[in-house]
Backbone as CSV, one residue per row, in Angstrom:
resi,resn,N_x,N_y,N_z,CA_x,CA_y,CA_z,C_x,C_y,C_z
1,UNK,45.142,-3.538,28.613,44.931,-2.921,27.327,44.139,-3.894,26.465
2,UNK,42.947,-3.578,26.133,42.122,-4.194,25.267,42.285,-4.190,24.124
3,UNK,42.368,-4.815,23.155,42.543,-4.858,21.242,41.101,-4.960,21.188
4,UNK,41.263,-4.222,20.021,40.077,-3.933,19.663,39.471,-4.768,18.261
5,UNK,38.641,-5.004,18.119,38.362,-6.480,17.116,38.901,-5.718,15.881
6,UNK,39.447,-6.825,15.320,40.032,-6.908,13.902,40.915,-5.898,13.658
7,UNK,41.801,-5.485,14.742,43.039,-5.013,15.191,44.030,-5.332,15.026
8,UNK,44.950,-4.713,13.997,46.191,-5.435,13.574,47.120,-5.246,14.712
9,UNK,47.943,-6.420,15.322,48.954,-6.039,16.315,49.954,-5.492,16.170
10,UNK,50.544,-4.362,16.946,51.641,-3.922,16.956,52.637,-4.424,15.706
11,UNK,53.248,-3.779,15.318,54.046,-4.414,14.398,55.583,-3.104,14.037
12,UNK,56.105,-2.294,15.021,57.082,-1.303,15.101,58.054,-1.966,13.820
13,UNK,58.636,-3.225,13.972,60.137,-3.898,13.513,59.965,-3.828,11.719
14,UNK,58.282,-4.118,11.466,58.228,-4.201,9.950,58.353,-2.775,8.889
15,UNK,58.053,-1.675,9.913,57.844,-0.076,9.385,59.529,0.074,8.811
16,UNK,58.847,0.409,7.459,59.963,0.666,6.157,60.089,1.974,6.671
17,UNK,59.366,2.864,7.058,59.994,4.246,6.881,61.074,4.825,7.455
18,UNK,61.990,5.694,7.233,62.885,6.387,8.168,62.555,6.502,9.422
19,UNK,63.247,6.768,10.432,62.555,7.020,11.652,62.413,8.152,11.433
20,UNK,62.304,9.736,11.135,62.308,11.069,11.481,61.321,11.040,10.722
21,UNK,60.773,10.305,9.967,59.755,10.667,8.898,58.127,9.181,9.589
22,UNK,58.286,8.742,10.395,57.431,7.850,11.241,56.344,9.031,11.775
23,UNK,55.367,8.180,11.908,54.516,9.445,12.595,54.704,8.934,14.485
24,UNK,55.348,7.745,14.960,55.577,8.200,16.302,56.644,8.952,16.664
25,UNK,57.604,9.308,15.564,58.485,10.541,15.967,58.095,11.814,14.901
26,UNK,56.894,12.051,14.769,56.832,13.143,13.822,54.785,13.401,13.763
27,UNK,53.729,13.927,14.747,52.841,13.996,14.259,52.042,13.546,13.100
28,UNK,52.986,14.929,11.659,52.744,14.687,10.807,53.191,13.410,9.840
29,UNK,53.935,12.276,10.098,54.773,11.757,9.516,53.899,10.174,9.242
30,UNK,54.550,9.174,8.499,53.736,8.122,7.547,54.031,7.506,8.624
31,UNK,53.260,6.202,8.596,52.657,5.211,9.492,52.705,3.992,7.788
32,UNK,52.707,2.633,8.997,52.089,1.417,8.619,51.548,0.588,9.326
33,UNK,50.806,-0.400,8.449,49.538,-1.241,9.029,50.345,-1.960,10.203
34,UNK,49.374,-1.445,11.447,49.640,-2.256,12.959,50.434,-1.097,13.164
35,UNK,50.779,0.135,13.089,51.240,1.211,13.885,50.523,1.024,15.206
36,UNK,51.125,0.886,16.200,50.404,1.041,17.100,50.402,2.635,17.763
37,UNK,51.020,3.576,17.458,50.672,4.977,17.984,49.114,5.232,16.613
38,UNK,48.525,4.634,16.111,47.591,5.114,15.413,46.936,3.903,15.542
39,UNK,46.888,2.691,15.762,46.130,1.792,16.343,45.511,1.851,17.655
40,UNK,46.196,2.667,18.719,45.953,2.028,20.255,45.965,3.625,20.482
41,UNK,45.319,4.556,19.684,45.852,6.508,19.964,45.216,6.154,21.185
42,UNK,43.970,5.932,21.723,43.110,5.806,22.750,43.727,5.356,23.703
43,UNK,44.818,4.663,23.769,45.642,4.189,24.911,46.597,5.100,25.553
44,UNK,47.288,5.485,24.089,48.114,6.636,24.549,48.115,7.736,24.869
45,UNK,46.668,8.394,24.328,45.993,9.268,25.001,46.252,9.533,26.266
46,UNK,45.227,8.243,27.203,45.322,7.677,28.181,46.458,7.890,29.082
47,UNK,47.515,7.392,28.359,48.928,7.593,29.525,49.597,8.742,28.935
48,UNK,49.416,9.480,28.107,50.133,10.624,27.917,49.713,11.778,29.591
49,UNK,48.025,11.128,29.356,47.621,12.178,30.773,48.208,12.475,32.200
50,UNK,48.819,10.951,32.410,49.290,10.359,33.494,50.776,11.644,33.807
51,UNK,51.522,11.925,32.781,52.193,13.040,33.265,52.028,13.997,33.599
52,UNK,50.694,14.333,33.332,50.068,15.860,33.945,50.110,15.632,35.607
53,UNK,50.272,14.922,36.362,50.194,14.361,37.553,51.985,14.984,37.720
54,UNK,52.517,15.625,38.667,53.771,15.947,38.848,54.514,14.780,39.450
55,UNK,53.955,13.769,40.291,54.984,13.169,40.801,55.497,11.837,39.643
56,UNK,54.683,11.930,38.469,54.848,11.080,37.481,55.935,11.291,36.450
57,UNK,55.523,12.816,36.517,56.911,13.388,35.369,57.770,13.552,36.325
58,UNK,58.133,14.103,37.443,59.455,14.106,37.994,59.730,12.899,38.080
59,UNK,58.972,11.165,38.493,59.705,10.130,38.477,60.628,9.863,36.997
60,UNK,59.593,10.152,36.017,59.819,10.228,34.841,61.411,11.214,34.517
61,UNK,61.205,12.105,35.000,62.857,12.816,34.485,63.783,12.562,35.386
62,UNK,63.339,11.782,36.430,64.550,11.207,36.835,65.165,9.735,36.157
63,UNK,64.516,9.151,36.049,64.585,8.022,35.223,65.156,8.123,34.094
64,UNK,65.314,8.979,33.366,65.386,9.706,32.200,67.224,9.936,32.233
65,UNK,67.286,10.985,33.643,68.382,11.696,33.737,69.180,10.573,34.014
66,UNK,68.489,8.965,34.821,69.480,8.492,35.286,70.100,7.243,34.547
67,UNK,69.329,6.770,33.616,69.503,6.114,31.959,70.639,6.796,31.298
68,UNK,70.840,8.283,30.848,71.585,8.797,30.207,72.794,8.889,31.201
69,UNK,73.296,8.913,32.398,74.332,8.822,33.481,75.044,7.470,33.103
70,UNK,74.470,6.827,32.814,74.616,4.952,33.155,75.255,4.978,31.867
71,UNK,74.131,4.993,30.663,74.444,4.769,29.397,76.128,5.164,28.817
72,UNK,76.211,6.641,29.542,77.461,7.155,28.865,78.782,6.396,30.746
73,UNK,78.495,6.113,31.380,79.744,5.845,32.047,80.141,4.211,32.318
74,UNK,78.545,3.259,31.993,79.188,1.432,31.874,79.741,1.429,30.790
75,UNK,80.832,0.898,30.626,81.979,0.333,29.207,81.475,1.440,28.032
76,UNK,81.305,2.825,28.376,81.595,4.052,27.716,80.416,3.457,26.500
77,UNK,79.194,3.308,27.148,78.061,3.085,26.573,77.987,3.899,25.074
78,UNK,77.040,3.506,24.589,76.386,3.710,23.309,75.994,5.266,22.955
79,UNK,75.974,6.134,24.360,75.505,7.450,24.617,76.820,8.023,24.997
80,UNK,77.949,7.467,25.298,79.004,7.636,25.863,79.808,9.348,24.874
81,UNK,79.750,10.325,25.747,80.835,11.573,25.218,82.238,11.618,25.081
82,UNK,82.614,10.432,25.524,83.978,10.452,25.972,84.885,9.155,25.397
83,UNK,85.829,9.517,24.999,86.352,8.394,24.244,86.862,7.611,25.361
84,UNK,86.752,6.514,24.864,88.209,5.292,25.916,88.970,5.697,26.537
85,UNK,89.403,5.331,27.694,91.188,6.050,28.213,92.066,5.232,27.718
86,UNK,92.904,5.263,27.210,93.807,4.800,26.534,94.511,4.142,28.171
87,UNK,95.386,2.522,27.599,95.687,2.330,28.747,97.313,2.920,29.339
88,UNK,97.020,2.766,30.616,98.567,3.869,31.217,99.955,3.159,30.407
89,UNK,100.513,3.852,30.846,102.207,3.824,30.211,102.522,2.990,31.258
90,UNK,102.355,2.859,32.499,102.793,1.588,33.342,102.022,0.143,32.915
91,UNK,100.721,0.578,32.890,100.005,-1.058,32.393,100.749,-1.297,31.018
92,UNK,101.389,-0.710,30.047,101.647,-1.055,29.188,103.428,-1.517,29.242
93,UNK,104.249,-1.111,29.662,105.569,-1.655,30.203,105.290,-2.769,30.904
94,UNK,104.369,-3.425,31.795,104.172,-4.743,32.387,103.598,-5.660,31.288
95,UNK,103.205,-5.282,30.313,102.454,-5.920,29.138,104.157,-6.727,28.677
96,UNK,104.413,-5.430,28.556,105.849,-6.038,27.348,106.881,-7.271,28.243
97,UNK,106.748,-7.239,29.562,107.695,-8.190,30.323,107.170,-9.487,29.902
């Protein structure tokens, strides 16, 4: 990926705006200096195409499907549906000895 002269770099962490109101989650939505979805559009262009290719998006939704599997079942991840199991009534009588 080439920068293009007098190209502000990436800069995602400094953007004040809401995320729902960003223009990489919203077309219409505000941007700031070093956005890179409006700095590098030509890039992303680029690999947006790459899913028109089927074996790219099916790697892609598998990858996808198998992130969200993981997320919700290691230590009841961040994506996790399911609360904690509370621990058993036997692990907890060996506690008290």
């Amino acid at each position: 990926m080439a920068k293009k002269k007098n190209t502000p770099l990436p800069d995602c962490a400094s953007c004040e705006h809401e995320a729902v109101k960003k223009v990489c989650m919203d077309a219409e939505g505000l941007s700031s200096t070093g956005c890179p979805t409006l700095v590098y559009n030509d890039v992303l262009a680029e690999a947006d195409k790459e899913y028109d290719r089927s074996e790219i998006l099916e790697f892609a939704r598998q990858a996808s499907d198998r992130r969200r599997i993981v997320m919700r079942t290691v230590n009841n991840g961040p994506m996790s549906c399911s609360r904690p199991k509370p621990a058993s009534s036997k692990s907890m009588s060996l506690q008290k000895k």
